[in-house]
Phi, psi and omega in degrees: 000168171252242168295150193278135174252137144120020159301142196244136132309106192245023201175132181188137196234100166080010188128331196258135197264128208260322198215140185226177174230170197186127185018062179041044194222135192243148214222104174273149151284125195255096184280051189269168155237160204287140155241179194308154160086303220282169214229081189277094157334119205272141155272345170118119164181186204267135186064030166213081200291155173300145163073012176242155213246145198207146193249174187229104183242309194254168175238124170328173175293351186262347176091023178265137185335125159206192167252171171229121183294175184291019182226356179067043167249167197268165170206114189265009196275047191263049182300307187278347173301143181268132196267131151245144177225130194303132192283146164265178172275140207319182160263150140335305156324302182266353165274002189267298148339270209311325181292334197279318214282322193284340173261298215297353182279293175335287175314332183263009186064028189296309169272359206305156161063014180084022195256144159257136179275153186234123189257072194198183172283129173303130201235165179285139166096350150274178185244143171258138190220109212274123173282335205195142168180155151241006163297113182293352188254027148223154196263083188328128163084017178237142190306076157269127181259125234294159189225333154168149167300114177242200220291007166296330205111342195276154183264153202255156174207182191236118201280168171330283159339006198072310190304149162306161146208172197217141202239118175268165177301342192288335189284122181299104163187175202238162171268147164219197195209133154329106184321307179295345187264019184257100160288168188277358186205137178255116179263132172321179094133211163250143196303133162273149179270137202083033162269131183281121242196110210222119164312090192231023166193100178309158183266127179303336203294318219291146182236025181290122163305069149177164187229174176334118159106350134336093184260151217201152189242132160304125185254281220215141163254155182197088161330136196281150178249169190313334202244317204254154160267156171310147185201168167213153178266167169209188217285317192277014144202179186266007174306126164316102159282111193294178193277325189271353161282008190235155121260148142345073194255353193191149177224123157309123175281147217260139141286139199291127151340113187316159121308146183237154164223162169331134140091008189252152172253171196208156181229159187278110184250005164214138187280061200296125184287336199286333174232028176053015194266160215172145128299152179281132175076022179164146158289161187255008167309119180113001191275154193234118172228157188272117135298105165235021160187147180233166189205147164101155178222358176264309160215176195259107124328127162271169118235125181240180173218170154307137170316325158318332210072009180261179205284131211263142205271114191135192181288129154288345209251132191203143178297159164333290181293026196257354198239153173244166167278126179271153207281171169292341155309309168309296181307305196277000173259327180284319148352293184289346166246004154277307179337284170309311161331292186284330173276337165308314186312308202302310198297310220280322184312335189274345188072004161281180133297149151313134163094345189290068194292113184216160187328161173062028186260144172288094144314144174235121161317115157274340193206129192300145149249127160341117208352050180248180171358167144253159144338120174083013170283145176265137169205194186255125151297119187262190149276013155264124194290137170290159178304322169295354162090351180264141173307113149335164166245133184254121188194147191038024157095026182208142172244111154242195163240127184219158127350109189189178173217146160344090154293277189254066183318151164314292208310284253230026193257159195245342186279025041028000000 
């Protein structure tokens, strides 16, 4: 198989994930090489993407361990790979232990007022909380909340006095974080769209309108290229967010996914890296595209086209997951702005505006006047202006004024 769906994270130590669950079975982290039954985390490499978990059922042809990458090949090189091995299950004894530690922790206010110990970099809106101090404006054991980070790194708070104070490295205290503002879980791998996404370290780069402790709803994903690093857009503003500046706090459960077939249109919600597809020179996300051939049987192969029907510019061929079924709404607004293109196109070859009109130019009525023209008479545009500011139109020896399109520019007429 390829990548494992419904791995849980139950455990992480300093960033790093120590222990996961998997078809209700729990997984340590092993400084071990992988055997058979174990469970690896991809550090990134091709056709095993970062941060998705993979099982080790099988062996190469040389008999050494291995997986099946997302292309259903086999792949044994998993030296870089992170290893879990199924935990066995607690005793009565020890989960009976584990629970008396877990109240005697409670009881003793370790967790107390709602608070969590946090094993991470200190952020504007958690609390520091002091073990040991001789600063007389601060109190051992009382919640105080960080207010900002400055550029040492240490977080600043407002102490007992009123005053600022700034908790050093040097100083014995701990970080901690409001238990509702702690999910219970950081999901792993790469972000989806409509996934919720909480900011927890700006990017020097960054010139983005937000700061730590940002929650942001995923708009777009958009994978790294030769040029670009990965980044996403979301919905409450219009900013690039690179991938290391966010976690993972909610994944919305999904509705089953429309099927796509021949002849259906779909629109692009994601710049999938793993097969370059894409437009040239940009991602194509929001593009509205023709299915004309679907393929695979482990996952689904796209092949698109352009609404025109001509060959779409970049690789055609795109993974499930790069395309949604597009609405019917969708379709007819993209419809309606190739139009609006292609009739832009036709005026700018002509040296015009849209829309742009001039005497001797050749015409079609499109729409009846009260004893003017019928629909679909050819006449001339002359130099008397309708009261709408438009040429008359000339025809069978009568000027009326209507309503018409283009036939014949001057420049291209030959009885001329």
């Amino acid at each position: 198989m390829a990548k494992l769906q419904g791995v849980e994270v139950i455990d992480m130590v300093g960033g790093e994930v120590t222990k996961i669950a998997y078809a209700g079975a729990e997984y340590t982290k092993v400084d071990e090489r992988a055997e058979m039954g174990d469970i690896v985390l991809s550090n990134g490499t091709i056709d095993a993407r970062k941060g998705f978990y993979y099982e080790v059922n099988t062996e190469d042809g040389y008999g050494d361990r291995a997986i099946v990458d997302d292309v259903s090949s086999k792949r044994s090189a998993l030296d870089k790979f992170v290893v879990f091995r199924k935990s066995s299950a607690p005793t009565l004894t020890e989960r009976v232990g584990d629970l008396e530690t877990r109240v005697s922790a409670i009881e003793s206010g370790k967790q107390a007022e709602g608070f969590v110990k946090v094993d991470r970099k200190p952020k504007v809106g958690d609390y520091v909380k002091f073990t040991e101090t001789d600063d007389d404006d601060i109190t051992v054991g009382k919640y105080y909340e960080i207010i900002e980070i400055d550029s040492d790194g240490d977080p600043r708070f407002i102490a007992d006095g009123g005053g600022e104070n700034v908790a050093v490295s040097y100083e014995t205290f701990e970080i901690y974080a409001k238990t509702s503002d702690t999910p219970t879980q950081v999901i792993e791998g790469d972000p989806q769209v409509g996934d919720k996404i909480r900011i927890v370290d700006v990017h020097i780069l960054s010139v983005g309108d937000y700061e730590e402790g940002d929650i942001f709803t995923v708009d777009s994903v958009h994978h790294k290229t030769f040029s670009h690093r990965s980044y996403v857009k979301v919905k409450e503003n219009d900013e690039n967010i690179f991938r290391e500046e966010f976690e993972i706090i909610e994944r919305p459960k999904k509705a089953e996914k429309p099927a796509l077939k021949v002849g259906d249109y779909a629109k692009v919600v994601e710049h999938n890296n793993d097969n370059c597809f894409g437009g040239k020179g940009g991602t194509p996300v929001g593009d509205i595209v023709k299915i004309v051939d679907v393929w695979g049987s482990s996952f689904k192969w796209y092949r698109v086209e352009e609404l025109d029907g001509g060959d779409y510019d970049g690789n055609p061929n795109a993974k499930e997951d790069a395309l949604t079924k597009a609405t019917d709404e969708e379709v007819a607004e993209a419809k309606r702005k190739l139009a609006e293109q292609k009739e832009a196109e036709k005026w700018s070859a002509l040296g015009r505006k849209p829309n742009e009109y001039k005497v001797g130019d050749i015409v079609r009525v499109t729409i009846a006047a009260f004893g003017g023209h019928e629909v679909g008479t050819i006449g001339e545009l002359v130099e008397e202006m309708s009261i709408t500011g438009n040429h008359r139109v000339l025809a069978n020896g009568k000027v009326y004024s209507q309503r018409y399109e283009l036939i014949t520019p001057v420049e291209q007429r030959f009885d001329r």
